[in-house]
PDB file with SEQRES, HELIX, SHEET and CRYST1 records, atoms N, CA, C and O in Angstrom:
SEQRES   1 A   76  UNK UNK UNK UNK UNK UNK UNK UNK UNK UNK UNK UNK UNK          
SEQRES   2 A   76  UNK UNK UNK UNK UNK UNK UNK UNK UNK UNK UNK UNK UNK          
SEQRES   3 A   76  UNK UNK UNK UNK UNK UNK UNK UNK UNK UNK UNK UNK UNK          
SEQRES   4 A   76  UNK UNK UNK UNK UNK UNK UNK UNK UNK UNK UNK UNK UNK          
SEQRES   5 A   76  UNK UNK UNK UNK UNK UNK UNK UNK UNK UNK UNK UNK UNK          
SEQRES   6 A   76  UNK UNK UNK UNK UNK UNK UNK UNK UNK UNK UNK                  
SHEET    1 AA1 4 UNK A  11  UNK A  12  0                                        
SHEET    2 AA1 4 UNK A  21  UNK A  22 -1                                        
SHEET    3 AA1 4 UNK A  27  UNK A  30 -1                                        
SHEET    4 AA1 4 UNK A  39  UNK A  42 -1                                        
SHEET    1 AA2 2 UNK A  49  UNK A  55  0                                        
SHEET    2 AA2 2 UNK A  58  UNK A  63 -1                                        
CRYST1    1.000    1.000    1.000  90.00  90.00  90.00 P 1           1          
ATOM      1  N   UNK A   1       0.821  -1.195   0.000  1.00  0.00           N  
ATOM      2  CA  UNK A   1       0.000   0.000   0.000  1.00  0.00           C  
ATOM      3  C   UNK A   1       0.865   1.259   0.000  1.00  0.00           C  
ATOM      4  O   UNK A   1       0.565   2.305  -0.577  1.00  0.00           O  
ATOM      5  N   UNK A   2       1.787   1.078   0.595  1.00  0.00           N  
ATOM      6  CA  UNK A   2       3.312   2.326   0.940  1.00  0.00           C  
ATOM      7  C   UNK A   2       4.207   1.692   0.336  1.00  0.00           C  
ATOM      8  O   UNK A   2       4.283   0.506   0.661  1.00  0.00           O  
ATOM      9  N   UNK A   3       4.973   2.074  -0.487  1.00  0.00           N  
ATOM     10  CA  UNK A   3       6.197   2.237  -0.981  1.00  0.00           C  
ATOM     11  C   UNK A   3       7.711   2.520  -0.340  1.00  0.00           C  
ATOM     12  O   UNK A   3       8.834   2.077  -0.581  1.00  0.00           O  
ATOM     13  N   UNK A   4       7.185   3.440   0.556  1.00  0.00           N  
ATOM     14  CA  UNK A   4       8.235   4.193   0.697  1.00  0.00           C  
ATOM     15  C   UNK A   4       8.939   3.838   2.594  1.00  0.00           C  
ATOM     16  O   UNK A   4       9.716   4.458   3.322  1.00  0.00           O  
ATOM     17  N   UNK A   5       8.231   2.678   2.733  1.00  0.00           N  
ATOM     18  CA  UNK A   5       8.718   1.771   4.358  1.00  0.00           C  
ATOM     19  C   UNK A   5       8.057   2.515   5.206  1.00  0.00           C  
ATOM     20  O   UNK A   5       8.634   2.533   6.293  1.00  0.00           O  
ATOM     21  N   UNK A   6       6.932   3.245   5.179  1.00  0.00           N  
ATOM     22  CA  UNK A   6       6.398   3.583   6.238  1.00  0.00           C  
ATOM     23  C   UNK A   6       5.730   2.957   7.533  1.00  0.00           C  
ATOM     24  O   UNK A   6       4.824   2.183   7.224  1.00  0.00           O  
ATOM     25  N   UNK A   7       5.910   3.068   8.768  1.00  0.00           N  
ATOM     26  CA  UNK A   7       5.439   2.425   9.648  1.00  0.00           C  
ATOM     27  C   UNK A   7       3.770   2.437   9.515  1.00  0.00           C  
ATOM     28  O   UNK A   7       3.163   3.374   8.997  1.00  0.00           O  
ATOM     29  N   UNK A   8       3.129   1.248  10.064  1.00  0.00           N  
ATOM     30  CA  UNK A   8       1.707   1.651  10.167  1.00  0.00           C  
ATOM     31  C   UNK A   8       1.555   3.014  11.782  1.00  0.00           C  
ATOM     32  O   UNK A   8       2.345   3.273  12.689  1.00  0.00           O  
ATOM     33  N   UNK A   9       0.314   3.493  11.479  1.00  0.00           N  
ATOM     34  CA  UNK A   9       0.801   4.907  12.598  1.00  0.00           C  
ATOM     35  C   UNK A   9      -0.960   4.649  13.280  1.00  0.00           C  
ATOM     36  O   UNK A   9      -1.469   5.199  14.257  1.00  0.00           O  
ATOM     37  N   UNK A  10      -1.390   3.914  12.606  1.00  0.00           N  
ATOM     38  CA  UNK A  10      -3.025   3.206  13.253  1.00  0.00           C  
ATOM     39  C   UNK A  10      -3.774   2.507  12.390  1.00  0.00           C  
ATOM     40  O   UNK A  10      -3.946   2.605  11.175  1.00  0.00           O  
ATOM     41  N   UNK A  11      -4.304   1.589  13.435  1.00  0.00           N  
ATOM     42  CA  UNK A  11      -5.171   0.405  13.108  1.00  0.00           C  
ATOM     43  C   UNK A  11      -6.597   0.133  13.797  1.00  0.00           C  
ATOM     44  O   UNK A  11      -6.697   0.102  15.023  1.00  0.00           O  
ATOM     45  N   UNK A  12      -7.653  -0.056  12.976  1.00  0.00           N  
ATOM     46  CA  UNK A  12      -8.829  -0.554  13.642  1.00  0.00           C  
ATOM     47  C   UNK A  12      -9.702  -1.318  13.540  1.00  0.00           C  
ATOM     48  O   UNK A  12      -9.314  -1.845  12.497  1.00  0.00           O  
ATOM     49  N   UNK A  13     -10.596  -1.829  13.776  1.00  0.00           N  
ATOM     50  CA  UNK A  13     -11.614  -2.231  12.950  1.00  0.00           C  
ATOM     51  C   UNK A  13     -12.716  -2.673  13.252  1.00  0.00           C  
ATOM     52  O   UNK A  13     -12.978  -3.568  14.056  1.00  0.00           O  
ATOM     53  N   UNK A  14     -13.374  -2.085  12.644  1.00  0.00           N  
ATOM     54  CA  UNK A  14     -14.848  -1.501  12.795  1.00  0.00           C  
ATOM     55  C   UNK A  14     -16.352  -2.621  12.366  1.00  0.00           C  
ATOM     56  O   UNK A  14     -16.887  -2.973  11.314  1.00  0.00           O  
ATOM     57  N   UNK A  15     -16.551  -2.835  13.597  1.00  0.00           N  
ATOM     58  CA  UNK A  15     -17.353  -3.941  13.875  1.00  0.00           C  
ATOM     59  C   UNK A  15     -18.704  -3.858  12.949  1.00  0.00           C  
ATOM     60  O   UNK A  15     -19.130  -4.901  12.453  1.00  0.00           O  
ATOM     61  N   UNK A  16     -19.441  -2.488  12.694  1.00  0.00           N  
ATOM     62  CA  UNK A  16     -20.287  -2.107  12.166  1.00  0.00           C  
ATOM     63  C   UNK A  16     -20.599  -2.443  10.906  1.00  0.00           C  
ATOM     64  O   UNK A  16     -21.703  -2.939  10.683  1.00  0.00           O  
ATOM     65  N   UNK A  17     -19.871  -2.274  10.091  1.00  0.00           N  
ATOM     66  CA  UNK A  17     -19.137  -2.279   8.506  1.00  0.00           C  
ATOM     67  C   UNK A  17     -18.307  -3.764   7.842  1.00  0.00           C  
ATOM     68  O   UNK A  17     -18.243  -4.328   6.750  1.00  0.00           O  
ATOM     69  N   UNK A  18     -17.835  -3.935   9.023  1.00  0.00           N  
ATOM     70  CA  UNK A  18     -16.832  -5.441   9.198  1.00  0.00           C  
ATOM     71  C   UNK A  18     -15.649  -5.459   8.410  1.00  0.00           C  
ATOM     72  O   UNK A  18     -15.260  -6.347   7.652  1.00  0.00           O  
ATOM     73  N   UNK A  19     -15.034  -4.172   8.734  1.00  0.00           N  
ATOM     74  CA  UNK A  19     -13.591  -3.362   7.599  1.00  0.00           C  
ATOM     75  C   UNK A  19     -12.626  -3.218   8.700  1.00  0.00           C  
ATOM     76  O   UNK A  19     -12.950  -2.924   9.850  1.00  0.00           O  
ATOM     77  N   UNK A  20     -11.753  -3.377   8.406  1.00  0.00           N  
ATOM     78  CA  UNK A  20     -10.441  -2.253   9.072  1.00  0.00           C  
ATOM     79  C   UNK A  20     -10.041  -1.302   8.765  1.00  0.00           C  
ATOM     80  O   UNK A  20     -10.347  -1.239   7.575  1.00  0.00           O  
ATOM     81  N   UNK A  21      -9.399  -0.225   9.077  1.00  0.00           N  
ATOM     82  CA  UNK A  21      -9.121   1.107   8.917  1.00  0.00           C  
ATOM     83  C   UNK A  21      -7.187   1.065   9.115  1.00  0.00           C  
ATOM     84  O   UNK A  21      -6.778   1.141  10.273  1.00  0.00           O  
ATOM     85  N   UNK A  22      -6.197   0.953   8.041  1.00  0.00           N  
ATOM     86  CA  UNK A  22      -5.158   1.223   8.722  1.00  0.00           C  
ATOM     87  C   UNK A  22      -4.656   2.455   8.096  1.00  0.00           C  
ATOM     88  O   UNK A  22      -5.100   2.819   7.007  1.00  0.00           O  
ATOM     89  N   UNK A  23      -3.712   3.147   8.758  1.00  0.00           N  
ATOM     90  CA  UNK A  23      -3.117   4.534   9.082  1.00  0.00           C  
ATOM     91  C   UNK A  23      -1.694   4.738   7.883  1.00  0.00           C  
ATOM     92  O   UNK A  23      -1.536   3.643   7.342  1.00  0.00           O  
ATOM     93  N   UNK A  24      -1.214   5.222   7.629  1.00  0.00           N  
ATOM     94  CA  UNK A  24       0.478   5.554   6.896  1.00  0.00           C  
ATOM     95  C   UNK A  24       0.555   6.854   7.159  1.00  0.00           C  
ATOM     96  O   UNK A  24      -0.183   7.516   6.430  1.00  0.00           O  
ATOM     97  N   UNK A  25       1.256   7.549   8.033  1.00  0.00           N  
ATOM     98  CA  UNK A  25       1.180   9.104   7.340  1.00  0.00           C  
ATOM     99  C   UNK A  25       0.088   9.620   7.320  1.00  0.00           C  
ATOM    100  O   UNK A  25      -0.706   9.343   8.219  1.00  0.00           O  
ATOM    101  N   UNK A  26      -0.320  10.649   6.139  1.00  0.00           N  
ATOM    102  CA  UNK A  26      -1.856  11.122   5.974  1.00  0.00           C  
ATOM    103  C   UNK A  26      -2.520  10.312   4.608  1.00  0.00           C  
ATOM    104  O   UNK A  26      -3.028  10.815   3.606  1.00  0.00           O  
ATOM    105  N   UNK A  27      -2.356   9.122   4.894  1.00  0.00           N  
ATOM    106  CA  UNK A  27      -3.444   8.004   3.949  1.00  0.00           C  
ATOM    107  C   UNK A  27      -3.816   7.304   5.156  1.00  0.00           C  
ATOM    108  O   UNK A  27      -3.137   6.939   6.115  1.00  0.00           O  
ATOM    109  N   UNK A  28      -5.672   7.145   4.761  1.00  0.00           N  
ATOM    110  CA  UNK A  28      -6.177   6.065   5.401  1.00  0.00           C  
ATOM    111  C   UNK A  28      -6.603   4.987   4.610  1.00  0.00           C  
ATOM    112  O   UNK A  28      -7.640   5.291   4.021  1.00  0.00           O  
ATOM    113  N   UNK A  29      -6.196   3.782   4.347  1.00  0.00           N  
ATOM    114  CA  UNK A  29      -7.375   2.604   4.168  1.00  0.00           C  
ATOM    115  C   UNK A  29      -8.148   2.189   4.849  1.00  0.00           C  
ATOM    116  O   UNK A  29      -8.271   2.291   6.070  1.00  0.00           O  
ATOM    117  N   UNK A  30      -9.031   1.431   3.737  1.00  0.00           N  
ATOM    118  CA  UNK A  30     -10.293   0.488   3.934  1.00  0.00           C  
ATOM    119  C   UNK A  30      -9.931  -0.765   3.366  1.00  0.00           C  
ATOM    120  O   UNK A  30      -9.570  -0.973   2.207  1.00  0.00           O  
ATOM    121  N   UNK A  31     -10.059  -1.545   4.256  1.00  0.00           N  
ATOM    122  CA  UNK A  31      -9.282  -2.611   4.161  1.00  0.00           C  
ATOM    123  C   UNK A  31     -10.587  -3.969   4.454  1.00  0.00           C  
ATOM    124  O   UNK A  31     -10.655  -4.355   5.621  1.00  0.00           O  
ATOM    125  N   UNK A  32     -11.563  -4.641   3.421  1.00  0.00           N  
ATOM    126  CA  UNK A  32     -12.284  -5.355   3.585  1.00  0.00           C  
ATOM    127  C   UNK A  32     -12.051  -6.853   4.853  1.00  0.00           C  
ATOM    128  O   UNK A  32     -10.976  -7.185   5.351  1.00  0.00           O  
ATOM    129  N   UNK A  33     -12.862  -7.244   5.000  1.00  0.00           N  
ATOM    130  CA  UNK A  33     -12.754  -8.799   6.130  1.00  0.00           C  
ATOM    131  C   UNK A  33     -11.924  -9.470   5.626  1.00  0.00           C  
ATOM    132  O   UNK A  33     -11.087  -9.951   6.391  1.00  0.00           O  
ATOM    133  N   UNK A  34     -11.840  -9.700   4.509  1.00  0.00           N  
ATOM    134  CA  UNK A  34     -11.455 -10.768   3.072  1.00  0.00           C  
ATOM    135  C   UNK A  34      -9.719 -10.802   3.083  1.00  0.00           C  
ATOM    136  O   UNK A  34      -9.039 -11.827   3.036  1.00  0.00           O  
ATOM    137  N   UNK A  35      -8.931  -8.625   3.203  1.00  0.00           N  
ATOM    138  CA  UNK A  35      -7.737  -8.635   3.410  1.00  0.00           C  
ATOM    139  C   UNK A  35      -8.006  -7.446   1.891  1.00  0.00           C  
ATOM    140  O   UNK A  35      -7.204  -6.556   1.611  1.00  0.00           O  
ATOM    141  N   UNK A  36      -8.823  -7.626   1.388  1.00  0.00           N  
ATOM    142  CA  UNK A  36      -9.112  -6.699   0.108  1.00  0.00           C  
ATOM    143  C   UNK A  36      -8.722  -4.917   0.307  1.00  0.00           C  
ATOM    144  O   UNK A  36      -8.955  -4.277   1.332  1.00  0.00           O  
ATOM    145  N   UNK A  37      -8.289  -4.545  -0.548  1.00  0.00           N  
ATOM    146  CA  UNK A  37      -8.304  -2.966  -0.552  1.00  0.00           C  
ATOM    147  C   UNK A  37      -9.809  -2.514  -1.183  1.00  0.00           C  
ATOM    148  O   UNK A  37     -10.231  -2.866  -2.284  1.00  0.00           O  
ATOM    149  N   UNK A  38     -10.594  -1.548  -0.099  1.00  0.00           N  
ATOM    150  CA  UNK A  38     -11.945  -0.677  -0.388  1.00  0.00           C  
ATOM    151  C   UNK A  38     -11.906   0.483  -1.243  1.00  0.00           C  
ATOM    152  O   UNK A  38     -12.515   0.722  -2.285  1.00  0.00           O  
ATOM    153  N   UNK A  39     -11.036   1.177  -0.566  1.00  0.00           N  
ATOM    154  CA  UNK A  39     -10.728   2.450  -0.890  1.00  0.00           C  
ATOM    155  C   UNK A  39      -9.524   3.109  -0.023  1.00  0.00           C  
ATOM    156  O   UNK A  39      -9.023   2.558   0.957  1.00  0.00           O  
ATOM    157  N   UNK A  40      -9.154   4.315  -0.511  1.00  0.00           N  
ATOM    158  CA  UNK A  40      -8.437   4.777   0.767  1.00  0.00           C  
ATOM    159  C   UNK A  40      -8.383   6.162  -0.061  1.00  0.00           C  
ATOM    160  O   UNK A  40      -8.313   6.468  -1.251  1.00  0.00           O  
ATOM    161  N   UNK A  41      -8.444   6.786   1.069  1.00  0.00           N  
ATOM    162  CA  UNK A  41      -8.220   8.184   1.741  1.00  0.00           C  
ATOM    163  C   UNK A  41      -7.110   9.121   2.132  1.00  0.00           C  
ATOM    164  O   UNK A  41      -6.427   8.627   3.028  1.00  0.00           O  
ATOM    165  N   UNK A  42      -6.624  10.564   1.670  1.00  0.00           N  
ATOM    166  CA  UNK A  42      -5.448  10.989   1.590  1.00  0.00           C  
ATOM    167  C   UNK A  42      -6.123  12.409   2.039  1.00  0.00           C  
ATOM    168  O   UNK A  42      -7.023  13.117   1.587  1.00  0.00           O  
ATOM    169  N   UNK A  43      -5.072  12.477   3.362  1.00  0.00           N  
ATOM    170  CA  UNK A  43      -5.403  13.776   3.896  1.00  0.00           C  
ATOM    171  C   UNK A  43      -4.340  15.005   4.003  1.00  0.00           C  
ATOM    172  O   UNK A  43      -3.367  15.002   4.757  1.00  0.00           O  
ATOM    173  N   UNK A  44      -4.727  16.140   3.042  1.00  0.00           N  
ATOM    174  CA  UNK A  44      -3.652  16.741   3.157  1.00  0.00           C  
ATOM    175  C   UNK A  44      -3.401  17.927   3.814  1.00  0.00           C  
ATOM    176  O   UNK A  44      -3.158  19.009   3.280  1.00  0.00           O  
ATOM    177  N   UNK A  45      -3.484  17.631   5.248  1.00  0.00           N  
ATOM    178  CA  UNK A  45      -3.455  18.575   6.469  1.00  0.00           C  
ATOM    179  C   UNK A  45      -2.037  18.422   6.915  1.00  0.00           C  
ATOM    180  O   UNK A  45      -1.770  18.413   8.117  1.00  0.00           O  
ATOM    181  N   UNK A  46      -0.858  18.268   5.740  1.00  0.00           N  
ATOM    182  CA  UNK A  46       0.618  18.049   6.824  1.00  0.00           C  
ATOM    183  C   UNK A  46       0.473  17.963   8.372  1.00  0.00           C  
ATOM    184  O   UNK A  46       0.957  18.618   9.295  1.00  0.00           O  
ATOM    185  N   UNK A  47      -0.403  16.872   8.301  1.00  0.00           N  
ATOM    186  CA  UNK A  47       0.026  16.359  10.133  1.00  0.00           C  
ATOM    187  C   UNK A  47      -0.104  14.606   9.561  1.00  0.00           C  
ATOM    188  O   UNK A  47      -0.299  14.318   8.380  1.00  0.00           O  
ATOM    189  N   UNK A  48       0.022  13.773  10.468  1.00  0.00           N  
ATOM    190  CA  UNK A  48       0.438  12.532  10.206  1.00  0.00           C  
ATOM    191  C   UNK A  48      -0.630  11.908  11.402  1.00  0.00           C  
ATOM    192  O   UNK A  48      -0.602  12.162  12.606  1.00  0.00           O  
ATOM    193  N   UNK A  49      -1.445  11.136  10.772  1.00  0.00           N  
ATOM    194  CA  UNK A  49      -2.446   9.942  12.017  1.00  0.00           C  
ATOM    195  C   UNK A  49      -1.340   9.955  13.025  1.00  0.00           C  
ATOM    196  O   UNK A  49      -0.165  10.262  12.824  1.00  0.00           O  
ATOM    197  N   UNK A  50      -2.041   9.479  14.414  1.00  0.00           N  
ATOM    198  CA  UNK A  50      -1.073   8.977  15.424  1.00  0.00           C  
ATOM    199  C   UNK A  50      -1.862   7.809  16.169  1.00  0.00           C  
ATOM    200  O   UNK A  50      -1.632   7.184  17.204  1.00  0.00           O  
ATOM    201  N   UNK A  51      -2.931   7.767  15.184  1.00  0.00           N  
ATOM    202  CA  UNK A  51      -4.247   7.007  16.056  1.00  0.00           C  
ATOM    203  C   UNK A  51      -5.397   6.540  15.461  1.00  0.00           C  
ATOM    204  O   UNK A  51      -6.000   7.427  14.858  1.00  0.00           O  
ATOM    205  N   UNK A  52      -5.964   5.329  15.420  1.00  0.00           N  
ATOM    206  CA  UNK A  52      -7.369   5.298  15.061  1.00  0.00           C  
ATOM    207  C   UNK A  52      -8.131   4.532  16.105  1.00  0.00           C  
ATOM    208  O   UNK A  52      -7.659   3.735  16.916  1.00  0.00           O  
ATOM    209  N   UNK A  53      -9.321   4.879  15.965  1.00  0.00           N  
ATOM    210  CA  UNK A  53     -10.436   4.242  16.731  1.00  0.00           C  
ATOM    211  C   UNK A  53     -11.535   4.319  16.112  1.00  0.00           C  
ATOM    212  O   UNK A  53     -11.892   5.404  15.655  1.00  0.00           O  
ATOM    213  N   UNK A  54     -12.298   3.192  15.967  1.00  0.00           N  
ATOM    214  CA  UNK A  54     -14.158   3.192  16.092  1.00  0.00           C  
ATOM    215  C   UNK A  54     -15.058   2.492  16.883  1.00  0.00           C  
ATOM    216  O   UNK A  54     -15.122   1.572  17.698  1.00  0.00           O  
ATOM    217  N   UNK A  55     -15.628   3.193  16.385  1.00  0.00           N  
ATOM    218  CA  UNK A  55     -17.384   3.020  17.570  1.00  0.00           C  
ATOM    219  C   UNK A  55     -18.500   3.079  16.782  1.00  0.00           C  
ATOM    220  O   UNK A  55     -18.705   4.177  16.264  1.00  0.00           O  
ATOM    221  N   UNK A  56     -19.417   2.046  16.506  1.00  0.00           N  
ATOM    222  CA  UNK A  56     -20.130   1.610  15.764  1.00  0.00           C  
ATOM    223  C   UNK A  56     -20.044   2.555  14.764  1.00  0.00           C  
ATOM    224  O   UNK A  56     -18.861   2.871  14.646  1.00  0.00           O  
ATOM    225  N   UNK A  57     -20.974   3.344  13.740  1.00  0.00           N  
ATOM    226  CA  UNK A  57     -20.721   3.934  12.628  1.00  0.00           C  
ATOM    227  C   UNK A  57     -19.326   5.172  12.479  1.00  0.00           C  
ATOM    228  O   UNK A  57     -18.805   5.588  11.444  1.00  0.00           O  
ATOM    229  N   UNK A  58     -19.105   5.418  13.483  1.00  0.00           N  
ATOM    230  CA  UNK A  58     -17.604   6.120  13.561  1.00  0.00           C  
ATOM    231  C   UNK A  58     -16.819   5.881  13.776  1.00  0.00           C  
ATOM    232  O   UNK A  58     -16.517   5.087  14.667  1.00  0.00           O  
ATOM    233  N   UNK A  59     -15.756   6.746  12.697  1.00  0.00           N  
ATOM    234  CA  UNK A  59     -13.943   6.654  12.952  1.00  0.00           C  
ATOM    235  C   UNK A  59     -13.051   7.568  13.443  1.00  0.00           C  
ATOM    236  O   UNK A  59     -12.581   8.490  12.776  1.00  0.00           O  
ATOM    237  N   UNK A  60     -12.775   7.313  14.724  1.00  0.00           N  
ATOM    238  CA  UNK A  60     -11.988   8.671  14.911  1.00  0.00           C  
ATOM    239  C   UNK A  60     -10.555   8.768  14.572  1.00  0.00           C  
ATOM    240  O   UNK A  60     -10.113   7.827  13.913  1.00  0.00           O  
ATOM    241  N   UNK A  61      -9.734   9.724  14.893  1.00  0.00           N  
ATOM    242  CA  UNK A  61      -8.235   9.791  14.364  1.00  0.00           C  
ATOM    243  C   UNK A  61      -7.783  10.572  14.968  1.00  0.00           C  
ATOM    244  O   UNK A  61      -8.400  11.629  14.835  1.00  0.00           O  
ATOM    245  N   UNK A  62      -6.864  10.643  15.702  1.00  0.00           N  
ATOM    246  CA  UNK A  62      -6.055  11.456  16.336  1.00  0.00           C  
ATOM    247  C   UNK A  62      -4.830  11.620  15.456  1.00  0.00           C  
ATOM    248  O   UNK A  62      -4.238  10.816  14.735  1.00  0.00           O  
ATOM    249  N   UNK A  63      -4.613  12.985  15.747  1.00  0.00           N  
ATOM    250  CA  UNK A  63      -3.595  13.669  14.780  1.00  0.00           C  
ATOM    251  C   UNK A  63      -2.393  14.675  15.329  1.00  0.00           C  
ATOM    252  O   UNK A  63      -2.610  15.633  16.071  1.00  0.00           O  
ATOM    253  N   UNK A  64      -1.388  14.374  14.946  1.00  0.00           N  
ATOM    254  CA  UNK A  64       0.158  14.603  15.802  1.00  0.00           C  
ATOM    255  C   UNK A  64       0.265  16.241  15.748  1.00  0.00           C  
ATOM    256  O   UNK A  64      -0.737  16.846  15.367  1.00  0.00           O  
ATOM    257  N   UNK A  65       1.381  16.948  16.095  1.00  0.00           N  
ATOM    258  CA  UNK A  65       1.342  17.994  16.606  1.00  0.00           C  
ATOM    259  C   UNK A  65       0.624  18.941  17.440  1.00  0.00           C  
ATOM    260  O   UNK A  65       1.032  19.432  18.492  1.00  0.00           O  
ATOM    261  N   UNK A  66      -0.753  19.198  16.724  1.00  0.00           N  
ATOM    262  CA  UNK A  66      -1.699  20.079  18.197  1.00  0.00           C  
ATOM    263  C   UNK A  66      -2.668  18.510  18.448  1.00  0.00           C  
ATOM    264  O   UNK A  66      -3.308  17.963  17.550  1.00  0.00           O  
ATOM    265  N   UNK A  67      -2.603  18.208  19.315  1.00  0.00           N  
ATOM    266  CA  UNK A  67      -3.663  17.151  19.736  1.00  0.00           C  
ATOM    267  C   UNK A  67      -4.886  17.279  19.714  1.00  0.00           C  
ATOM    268  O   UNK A  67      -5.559  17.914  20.526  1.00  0.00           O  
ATOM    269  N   UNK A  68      -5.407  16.452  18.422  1.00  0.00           N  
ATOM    270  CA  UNK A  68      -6.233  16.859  18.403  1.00  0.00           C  
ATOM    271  C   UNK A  68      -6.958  15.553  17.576  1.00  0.00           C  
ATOM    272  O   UNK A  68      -6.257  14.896  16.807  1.00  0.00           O  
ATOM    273  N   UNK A  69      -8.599  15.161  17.799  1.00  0.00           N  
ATOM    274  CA  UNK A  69      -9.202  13.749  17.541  1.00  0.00           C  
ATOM    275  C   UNK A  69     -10.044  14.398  16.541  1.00  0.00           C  
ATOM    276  O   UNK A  69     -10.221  15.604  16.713  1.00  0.00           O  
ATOM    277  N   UNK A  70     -10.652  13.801  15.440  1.00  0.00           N  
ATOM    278  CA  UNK A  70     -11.389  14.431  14.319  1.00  0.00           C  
ATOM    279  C   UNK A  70     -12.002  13.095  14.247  1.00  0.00           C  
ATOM    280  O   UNK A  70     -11.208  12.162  14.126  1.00  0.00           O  
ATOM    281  N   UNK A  71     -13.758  12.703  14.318  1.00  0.00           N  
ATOM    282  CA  UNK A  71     -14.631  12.006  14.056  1.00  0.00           C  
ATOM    283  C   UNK A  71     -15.169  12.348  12.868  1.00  0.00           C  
ATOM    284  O   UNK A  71     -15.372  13.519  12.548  1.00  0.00           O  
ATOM    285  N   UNK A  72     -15.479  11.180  12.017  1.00  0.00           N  
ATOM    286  CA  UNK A  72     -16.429  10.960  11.319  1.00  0.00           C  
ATOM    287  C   UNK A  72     -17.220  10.292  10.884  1.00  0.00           C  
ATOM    288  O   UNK A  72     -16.895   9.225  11.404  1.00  0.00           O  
ATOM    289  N   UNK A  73     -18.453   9.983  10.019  1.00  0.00           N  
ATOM    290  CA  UNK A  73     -19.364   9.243  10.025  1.00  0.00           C  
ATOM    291  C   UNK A  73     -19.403   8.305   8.705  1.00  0.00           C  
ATOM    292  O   UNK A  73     -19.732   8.795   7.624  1.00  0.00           O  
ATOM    293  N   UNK A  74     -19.155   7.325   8.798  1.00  0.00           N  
ATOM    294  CA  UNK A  74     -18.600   6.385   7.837  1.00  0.00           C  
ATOM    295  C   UNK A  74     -19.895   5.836   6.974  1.00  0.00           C  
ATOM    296  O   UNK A  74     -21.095   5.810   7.247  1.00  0.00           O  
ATOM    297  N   UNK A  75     -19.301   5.496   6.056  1.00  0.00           N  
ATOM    298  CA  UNK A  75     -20.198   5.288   5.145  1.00  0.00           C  
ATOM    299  C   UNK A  75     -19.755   3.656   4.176  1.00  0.00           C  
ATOM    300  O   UNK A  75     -18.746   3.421   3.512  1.00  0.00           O  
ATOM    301  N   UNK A  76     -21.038   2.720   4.472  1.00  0.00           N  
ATOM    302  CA  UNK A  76     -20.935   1.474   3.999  1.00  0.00           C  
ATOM    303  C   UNK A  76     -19.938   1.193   2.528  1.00  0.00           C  
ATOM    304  O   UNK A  76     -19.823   0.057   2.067  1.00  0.00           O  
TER     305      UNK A  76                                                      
END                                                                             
């Protein structure tokens, strides 16, 4: 999924949906039950995940330098 040896920086997975969520930097995947790639997500707020979590239809993410958690509402 990374090229470039990046550590994973968060992992989750989300009971709701029945996906995992893992972290690189500012890309998120969607990562099916199966091991499949969904989609993924590129955030370009130069800050880097430090965190994931969910809770039934939400994913949260904590994000490095100002501390700070950003929820959102996921979609099948």
């Amino acid at each position: 999924m990374i090229s470039n040896s990046s550590q994973v920086q968060g992992f989750t997975y989300n009971v709701a949906h029945k996906c995992y969520y893992i972290a690189f930097n500012d890309y998120l995947f969607k990562i099916d039950a199966k091991g499949n790639l969904v989609n993924y997500y590129h955030f370009n707020a130069k800050r880097e995940v430090e965190g994931l979590a969910s809770y039934k239809s939400k994913i949260y993410v904590a994000m490095n330098k100002r501390a700070e958690v950003f929820d959102s509402n996921m979609v099948k």
